[in-house]
N, C-alpha and C positions, 0 to 999 in steps of 0.2 A: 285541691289545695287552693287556697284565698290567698287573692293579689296581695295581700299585706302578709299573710303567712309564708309566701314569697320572696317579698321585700327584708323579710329578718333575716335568710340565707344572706345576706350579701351586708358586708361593714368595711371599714376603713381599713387599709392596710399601708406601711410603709414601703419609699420604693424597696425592690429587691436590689440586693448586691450578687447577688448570685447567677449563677442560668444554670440550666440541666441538661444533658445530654443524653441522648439515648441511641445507645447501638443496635444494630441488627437485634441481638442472641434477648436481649432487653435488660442488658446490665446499663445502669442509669447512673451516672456521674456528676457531681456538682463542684463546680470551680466560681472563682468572680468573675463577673461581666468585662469582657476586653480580653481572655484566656486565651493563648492562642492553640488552633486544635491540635500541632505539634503535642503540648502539655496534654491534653486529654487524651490522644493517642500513647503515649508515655506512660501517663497512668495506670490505662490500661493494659499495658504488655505488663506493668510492671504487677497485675494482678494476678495475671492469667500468660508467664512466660511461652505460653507454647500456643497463642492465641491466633498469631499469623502465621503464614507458610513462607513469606519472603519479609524484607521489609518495606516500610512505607514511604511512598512519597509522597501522599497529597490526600485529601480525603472529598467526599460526597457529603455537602450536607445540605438536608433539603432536598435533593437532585439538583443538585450545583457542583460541580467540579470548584474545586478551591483549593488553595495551596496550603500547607502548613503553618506558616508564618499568618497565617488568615486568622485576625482577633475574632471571637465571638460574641455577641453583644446580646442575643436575643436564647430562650430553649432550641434545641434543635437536633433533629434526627444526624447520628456523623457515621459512616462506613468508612474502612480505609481505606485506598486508591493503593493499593502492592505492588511489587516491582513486577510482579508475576503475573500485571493486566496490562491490557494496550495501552491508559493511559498513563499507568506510572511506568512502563518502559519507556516514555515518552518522554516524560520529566527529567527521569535519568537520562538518556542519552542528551537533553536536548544541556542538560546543566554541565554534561562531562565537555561536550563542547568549548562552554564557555570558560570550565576549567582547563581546556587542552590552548586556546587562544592565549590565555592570560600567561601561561608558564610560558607559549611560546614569545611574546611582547616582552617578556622580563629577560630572557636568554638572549633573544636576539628583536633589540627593537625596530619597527618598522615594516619587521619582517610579514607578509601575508599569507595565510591559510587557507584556503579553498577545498568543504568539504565535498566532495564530487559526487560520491553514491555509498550506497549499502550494500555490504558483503553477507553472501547468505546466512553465515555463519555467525554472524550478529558483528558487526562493524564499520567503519565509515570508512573509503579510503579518502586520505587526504593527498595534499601538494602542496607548498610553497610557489606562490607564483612569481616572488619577485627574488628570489634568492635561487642557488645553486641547490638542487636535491639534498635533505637533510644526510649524513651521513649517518652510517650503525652509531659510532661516537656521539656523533647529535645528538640521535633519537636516544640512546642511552641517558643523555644529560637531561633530555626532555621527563622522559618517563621519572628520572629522579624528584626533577623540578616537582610535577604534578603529584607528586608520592609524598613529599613535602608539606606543597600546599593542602593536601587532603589530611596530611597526620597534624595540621597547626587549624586544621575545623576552622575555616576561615571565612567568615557572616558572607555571604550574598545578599544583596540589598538591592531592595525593588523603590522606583521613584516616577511619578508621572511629570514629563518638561511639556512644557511649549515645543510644539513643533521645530518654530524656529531655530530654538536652542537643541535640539537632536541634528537638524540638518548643518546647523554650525560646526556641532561634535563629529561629522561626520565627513565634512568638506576639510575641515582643516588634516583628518586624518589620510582626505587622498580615498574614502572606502562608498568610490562614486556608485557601487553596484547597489549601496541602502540608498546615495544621495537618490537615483532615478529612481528608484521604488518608491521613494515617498512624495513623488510626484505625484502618484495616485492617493497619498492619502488626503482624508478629505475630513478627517475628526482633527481640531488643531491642538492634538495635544499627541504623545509617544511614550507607551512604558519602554523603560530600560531599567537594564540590572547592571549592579557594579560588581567585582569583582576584586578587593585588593585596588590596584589604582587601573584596570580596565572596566571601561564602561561598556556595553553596547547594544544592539535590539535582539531580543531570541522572540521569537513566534510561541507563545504558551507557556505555562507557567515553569518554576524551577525551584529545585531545592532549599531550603533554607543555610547550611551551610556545607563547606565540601568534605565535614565528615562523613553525608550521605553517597561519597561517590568512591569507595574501595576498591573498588571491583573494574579493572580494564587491566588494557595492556596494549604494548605499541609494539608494532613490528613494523620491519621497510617491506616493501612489495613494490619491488621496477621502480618508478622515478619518485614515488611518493611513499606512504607510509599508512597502515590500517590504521586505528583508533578502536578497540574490540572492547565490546561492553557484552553484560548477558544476555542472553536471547530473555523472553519471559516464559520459554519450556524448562529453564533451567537458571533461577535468578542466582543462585549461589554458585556456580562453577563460570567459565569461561572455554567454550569451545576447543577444539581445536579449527584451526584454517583451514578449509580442505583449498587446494590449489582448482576454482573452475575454471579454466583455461578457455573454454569455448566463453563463458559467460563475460568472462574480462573483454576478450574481443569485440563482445556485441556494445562494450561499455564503451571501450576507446572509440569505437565508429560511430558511437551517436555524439559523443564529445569534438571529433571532428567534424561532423554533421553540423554540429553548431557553432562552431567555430567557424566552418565555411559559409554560414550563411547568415553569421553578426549576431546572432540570439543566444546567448549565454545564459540569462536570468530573466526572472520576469518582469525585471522593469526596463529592458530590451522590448521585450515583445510588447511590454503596455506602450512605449513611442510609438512603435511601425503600426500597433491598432489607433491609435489617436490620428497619426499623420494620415491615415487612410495608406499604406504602403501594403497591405496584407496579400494582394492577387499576387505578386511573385513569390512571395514566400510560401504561401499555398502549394502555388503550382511544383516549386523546389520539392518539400515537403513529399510532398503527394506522388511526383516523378520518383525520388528516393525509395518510397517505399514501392513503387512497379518494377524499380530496378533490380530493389533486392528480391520481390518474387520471380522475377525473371530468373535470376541467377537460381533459385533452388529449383526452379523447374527446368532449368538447365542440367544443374548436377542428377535432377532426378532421372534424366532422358539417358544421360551419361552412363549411371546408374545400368539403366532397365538394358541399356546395349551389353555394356561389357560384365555385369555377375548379373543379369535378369529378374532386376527388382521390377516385384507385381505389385507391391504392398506399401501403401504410404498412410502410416500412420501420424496423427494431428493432435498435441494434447495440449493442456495450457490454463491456468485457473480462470476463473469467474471475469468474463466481461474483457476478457484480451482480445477477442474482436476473430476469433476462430474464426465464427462462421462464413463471414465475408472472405478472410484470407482463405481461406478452402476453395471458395468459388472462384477467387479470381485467381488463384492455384491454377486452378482445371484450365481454367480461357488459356492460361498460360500453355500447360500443356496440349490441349488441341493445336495452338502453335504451332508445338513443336511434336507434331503426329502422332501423339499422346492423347487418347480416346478414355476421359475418367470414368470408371463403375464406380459410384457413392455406394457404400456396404453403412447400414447405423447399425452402429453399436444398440440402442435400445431396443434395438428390438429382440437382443438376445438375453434381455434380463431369464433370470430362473421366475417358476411361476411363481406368485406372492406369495404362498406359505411357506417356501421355501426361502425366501429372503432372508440376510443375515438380522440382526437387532444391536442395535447399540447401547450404550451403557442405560440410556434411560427406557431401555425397550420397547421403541421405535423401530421400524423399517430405516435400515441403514442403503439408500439405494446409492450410496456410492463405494462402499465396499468392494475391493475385486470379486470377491464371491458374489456377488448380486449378479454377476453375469454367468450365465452357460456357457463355461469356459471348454467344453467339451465339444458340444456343438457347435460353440463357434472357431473354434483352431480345426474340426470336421470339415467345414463349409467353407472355409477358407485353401485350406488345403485341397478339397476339389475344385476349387475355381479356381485356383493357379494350375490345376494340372488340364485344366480345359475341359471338366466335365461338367455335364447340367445338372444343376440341383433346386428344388422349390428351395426358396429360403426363409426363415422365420420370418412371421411378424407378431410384435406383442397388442394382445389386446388392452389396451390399461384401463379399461372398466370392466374387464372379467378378472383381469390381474392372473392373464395366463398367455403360454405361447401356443399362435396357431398357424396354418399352414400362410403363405404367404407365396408370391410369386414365382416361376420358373425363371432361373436363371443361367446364363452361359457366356466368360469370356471370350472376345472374341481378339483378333490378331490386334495387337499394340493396344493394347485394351489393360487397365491399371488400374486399381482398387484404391478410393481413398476410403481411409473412416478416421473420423472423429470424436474425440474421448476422450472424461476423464486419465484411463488410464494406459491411453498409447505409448506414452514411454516405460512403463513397467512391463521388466521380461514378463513378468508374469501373465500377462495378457495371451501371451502367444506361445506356449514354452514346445508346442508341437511342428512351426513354422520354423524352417531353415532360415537364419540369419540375414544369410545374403539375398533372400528376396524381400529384404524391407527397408525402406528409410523413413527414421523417425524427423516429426519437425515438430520445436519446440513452439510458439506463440503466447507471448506475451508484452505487457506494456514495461520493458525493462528498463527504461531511464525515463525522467522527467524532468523541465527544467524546476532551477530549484529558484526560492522567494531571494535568495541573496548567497555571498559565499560562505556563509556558515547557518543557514534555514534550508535544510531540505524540503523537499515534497515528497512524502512516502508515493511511491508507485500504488500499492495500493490503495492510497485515498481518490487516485486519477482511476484507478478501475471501478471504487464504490461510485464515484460520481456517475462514471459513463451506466453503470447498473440502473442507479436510480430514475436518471432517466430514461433506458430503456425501460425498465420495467414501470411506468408508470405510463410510457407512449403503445408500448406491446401488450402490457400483461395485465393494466389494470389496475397497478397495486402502488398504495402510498409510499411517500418515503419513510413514514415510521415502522412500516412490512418490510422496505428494505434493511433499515438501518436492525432494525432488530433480526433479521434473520442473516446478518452480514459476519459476526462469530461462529454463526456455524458452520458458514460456507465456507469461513478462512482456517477451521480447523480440518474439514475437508481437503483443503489445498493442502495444508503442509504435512499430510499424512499419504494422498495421493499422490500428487504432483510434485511437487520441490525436490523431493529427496533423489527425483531421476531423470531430474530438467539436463543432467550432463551426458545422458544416455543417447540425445537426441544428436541427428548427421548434422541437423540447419538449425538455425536459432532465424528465429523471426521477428525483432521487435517494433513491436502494432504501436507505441509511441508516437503523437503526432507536435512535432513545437507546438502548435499555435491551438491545439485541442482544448488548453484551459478560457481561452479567449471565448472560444466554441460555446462550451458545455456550460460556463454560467447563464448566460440568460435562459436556459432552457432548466439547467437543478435549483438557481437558487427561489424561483417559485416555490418551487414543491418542498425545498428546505424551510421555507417559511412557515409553514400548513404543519410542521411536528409539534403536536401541543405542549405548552412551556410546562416545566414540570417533572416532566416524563423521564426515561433515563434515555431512551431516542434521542431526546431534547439536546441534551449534555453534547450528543456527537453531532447534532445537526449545529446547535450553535459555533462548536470547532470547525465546522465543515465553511460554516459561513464565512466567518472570522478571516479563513485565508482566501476564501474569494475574494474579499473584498480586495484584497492587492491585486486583483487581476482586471484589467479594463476587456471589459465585454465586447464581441462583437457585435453590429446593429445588423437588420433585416439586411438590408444591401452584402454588407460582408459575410454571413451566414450564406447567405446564396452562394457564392463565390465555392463553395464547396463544391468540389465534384461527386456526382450523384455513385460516382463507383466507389467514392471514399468509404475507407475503413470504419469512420465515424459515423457514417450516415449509418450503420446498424442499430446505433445510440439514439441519435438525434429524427432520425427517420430519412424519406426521399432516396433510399439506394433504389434503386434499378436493380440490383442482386438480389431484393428479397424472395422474389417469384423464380429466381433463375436456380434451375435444377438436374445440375451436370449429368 
């Protein structure tokens, strides 16, 4: 074809008033420029009623996470953000929030909210902190209030102020926990959303009005009150509570924890890192968590005397810092004349053909079935009874089990292993009760950005991941952040469901850990190529580091080389120590 015969392909055209959309399935939609994707999403259910499986809060377009209320200007690729994905549970609980504040400001003004943490069951427990414990009659008129504002679909509206004018709105309200966090901001401007006539900052984006928010429910729980939204295993029903009672404990003792040592939020601990104050808090910190292994190696000695537990079972999701606390477990118990046998679990997988497959027909090796649950409640059961036995070990490049070393208890001599699935009876169903005590490990509280911005625990475990596995294994953060859904659907099918099975609970939380871990992940959060759908979580991931002031070289040292973190960050002295 000739350059000129070329040049006829292409004439004048008027601008467009239009743009086009196009979904996953490639059904393609045309509205006017400025649409916002709400309407396109709308459209589209209103073609295909049975098109989502929950509903929507937010949509991808481009690989851009964007809210609803987002005009569109240009063509472009849109998916829907559902309540039944990490990040439209996100949106939703983060908008039911600022619908649960506003009803409380209108019932009782002045009044303050502090949401403390997340209940398994999918909930937030809160507290008033400047008033008297809400009553059943309260929380009844609350729950009305917000039942209210949700059936009157009441706009949420998003605005960007000058800094100044947020920290005004914020000082005259007395709510100095945002005033000090925005000491670290450093872009001079602040989104906020309104509410009816509350204003305030939420971390991420939010629904467009609160006919998106149906679904909760309030109940009292001891001095404060849940807040219960859907889980995203089940976006259309609402749980029941189950009561963890061991769980709740580990909650109040980290909130005293912090309470005793000044750092409540994170704009506490960004002062004490700026003022250079960090070596006592460290060392507190760091002390608390020796103490409390002490104590379960206490109770386990306790244990082993009076019903003769041989068997210490270790279980806990992705990146709670197991491995360390296992080891410094052990030092514990040689202490206290307690001689640990490590027994690995891996090495009793079934040989590979025999491995279970998951739904995509994959090797499922976390499945309880992946393990030779035969031979290993066999081998266990003659090592407590004091007989010698070779024990398995797995070849994982034959992907079979072969003979492995002789082995034999000996006097005050106690088995630890580590695993997936230690607190599931199922593991052990051949092992008499009373020779085991389970311990849970994980990172179960964290401080949160302000009194109504959490930090999910588990984004403080993907961080410490990421860096691990990029200092140990190799692997980028776009390997982690993409193989991070699997591991978490993992978790809640293994692990969670029998965290309450466990004698100890152990939480590997460190305050000052966020301070830590940025200058070491936000490198490697830089390095996920823009675009991607990695990208989307790494830019979130970023977003709240930055309210966090980083520790410098000098302060990073300041770690102890036994710390829980240094598994993370590198420099433990544990890593070669092999009980």
């Amino acid at each position: 074809m000739t350059t000129v015969e070329k040049q006829t392909q292409i004439t004048l055209s008027e601008p467009r008033t239009t743009i086009r959309v196009t979904f996953p399935d490639g059904m393609v939609l045309e509205g006017p420029v400025g649409t916002r994707i709400e309407q396109f999403l709308e459209t589209a259910l209103a073609l295909q009623p049975d098109r989502y499986d929950s509903p929507f809060m937010g949509a991808i377009c481009d690989n851009k996470l964007r809210e609803l209320m987002f005009p569109l200007e240009t063509d472009t690729r849109l998916e829907a953000v559902q309540l039944s994905s990490s990040d439209g549970g996100r949106i939703y609980r983060r908008s039911l929030v600022l619908l649960m504040t506003t009803a409380v400001d209108e019932l009782w003004p002045g009044v303050e909210v502090n949401v403390s943490y997340a209940v398994p069951d999918g909930g937030f427990y809160c507290q008033v902190v400047n008033h008297t414990p809400l009553s059943e009659e309260e929380l009844q008129q609350l729950d009305a209030r917000m039942r209210q504002i949700v059936a009157d679909d009441d706009t949420i509206t998003k605005r960007v102020v000058p800094l100044d004018e947020a920290r005004n709105l914020f000082m005259e309200r007395q709510d100095f926990d945002k005033v000090r966090l925005l000491e670290q901001r450093t872009r001079q401007e602040l989104t906020l959303y309104t509410l009816r006539n509350r204003t305030d900052y939420y971390f991420g984006y939010m629904v467009p009005s609160t006919g998106y928010l149906p679904l909760f429910r309030i109940l009292k729980a001891n001095d404060g009150f849940i807040l219960q939204y859907p889980r995203a295993e089940t976006p259309d029903q609402l749980r029941d509570i189950t009561p963890y009672k061991k769980l709740t404990e580990v909650f109040h003792l980290a909130d005293h924890w912090l309470q005793r040592m000044g750092v409540e939020d994170i704009g506490r601990l960004n002062r004490l890192v700026r003022q250079d104050k960090m070596t006592e808090l460290i060392m507190v910190a760091e002390a608390l968590h020796e103490q409390r292994i002490a104590h379960i190696a206490s109770e386990i000695r306790e244990a082993h005397e009076t019903r003769g537990v041989q068997i210490v079972l270790i279980a806990g999701p992705s990146s709670s810092g197991k491995t360390t606390f296992a080891k410094r477990l052990s030092v514990q118990l040689l202490a206290f004349g307690l001689r640990p046998f490590t027994l690995e679990l891996d090495n009793y997988f079934v040989d590979r053909h025999l491995t279970p497959l998951d739904k995509n027909g994959d090797y499922d090796f976390e499945a309880l079935n992946a393990v030779n649950l035969t031979l290993f409640n066999e081998h266990l059961l003659q090592l407590v009874e004091g007989k010698e036995i070779r024990l398995r070990r797995f070849d994982f490049v034959e992907g079979k089990g072969v003979d492995g070393p002789l082995a034999q208890l000996k006097k005050d001599q106690i088995v630890i292993i580590e695993g997936i699935h230690g607190l599931n009876p199922g593991l052990v169903p051949h092992i008499p009760p009373t020779l085991i005590y389970r311990i849970y490990v994980s990172a179960l509280t964290q401080l949160n950005i302000d009194s109504h911005n959490r930090v999910p625990t588990t984004d403080v475990r993907l961080l410490r991941r990421i860096v691990r596995d990029a200092q140990h294994r190799g692997h980028s953060a776009t390997n982690t952040l993409e193989r991070w859904p699997s591991v978490r659907r993992g978790e809640k099918r293994n692990i969670f469901p029998y965290q309450e099975n466990a004698d100890s609970m152990f939480n590997s939380a460190l305050v000052y850990e966020l301070a830590a871990l940025r200058p070491r992940v936000e490198p490697l959060l830089l390095q996920v190529k823009y675009g991607t759908r990695a990208h989307i979580e790494s830019n979130r991931l970023l977003s709240f580091l930055n309210w966090v002031h980083p520790f410098d070289n000098e302060q990073l040292q300041m770690i102890p080389d036994t710390s829980l973190l240094r598994e993370f960050i590198g420099g433990s002295i544990l890593r070669d120590y092999r009980p």
